[in-house]
C-alpha distance (Angstrom), angle and dihedral (degrees) to the residues before:
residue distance angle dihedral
X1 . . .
X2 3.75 . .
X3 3.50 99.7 .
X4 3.54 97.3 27.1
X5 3.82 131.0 69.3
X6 3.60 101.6 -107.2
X7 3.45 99.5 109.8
X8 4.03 132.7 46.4
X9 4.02 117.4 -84.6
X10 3.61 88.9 -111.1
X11 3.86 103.6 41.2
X12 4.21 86.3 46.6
X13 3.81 87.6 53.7
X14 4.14 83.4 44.3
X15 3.93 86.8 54.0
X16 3.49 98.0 34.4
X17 3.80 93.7 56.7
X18 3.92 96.9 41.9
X19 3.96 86.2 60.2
X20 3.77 93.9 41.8
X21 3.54 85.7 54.4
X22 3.70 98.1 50.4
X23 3.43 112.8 122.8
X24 4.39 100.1 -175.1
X25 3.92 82.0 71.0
X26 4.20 96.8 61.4
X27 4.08 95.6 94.4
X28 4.12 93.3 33.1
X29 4.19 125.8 63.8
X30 4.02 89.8 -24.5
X31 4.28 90.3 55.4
X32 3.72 91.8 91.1
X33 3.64 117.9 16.9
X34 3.76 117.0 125.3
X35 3.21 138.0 -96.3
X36 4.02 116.9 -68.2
X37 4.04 88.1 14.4
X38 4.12 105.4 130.5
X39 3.65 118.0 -153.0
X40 3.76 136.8 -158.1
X41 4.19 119.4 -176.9
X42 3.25 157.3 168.0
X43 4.04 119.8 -146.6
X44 4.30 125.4 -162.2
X45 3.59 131.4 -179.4
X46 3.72 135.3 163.0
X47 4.15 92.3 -146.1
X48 3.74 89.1 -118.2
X49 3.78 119.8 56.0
X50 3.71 110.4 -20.5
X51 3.71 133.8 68.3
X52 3.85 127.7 165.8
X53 3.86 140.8 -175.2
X54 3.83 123.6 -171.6
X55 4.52 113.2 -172.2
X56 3.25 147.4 171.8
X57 3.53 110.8 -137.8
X58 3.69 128.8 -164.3
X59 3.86 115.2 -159.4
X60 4.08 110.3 -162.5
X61 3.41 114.7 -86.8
X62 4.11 87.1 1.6
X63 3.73 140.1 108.8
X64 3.38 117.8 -97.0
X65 4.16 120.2 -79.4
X66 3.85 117.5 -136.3
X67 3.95 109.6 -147.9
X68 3.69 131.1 -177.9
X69 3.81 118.5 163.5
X70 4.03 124.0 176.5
X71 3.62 123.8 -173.1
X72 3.73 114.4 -167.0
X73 4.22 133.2 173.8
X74 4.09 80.6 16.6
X75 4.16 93.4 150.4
X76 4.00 112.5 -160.5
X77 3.90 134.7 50.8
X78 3.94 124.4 -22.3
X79 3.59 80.8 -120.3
X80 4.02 92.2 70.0
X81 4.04 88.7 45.6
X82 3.65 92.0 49.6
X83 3.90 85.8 50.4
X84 3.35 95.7 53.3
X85 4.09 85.6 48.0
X86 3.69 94.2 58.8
X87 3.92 88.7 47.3
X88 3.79 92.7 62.4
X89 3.67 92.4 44.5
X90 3.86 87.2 54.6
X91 4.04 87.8 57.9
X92 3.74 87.5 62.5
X93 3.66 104.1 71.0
X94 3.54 98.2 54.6
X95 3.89 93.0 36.1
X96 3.69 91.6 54.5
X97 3.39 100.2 41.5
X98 3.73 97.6 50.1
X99 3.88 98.0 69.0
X100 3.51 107.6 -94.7
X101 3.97 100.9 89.2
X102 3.51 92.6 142.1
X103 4.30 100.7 59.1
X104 3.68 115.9 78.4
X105 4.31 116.9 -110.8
X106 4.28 95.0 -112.5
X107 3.79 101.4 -105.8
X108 4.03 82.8 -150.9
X109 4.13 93.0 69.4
X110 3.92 85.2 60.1
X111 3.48 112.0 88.1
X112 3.96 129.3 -160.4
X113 3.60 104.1 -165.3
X114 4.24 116.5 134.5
């Protein structure tokens, strides 16, 4: 919807705004993007064992990235699920800069152990 045309000019910039301005998603997929990457998102958790972040990222001088990351049965603090968020994020910039944008990373060759 954000990148898209979906939505109205001015209710996109409404949207796209409210998840720039999100704050929840600071230590999740936004934790270690580079430099001059902007970020708009939308964080979920159950306070238990699931936590979840779904972006749009915008790499400089790059189309816009499409991320949505769900962590379920994750036992421990939110702090180790919000860890584990920022470590997928940091798969993107290489991923998406490498050519193949378009293939999913393999969720498999992440692993969640302690």
């Amino acid at each position: 919807m954000l990148p898209g045309n979906v939505l109205l000019s001015r209710s996109r910039d409404q949207l796209t705004l409210w998840m720039k301005a999100n704050l929840t998603g600071l230590e999740r997929l936004r934790a270690k993007l580079p430099g001059g990457w902007r970020a708009a998102d939308k964080t979920g958790s159950n306070g238990e064992y699931t936590s979840n972040d779904i972006a749009v990222l915008w790499p400089v001088g790059k189309s816009p990235i499409i991320v949505a990351a769900y962590i379920t049965q994750c036992t421990g603090p939110e702090s180790k699920r919000s860890a584990i968020l920022a470590e997928i994020a940091n798969l993107w910039p290489n991923h998406s800069l490498s050519g193949n944008r378009h293939r999913p990373v393999n969720s498999a060759s992440y692993s969640m152990s302690e």
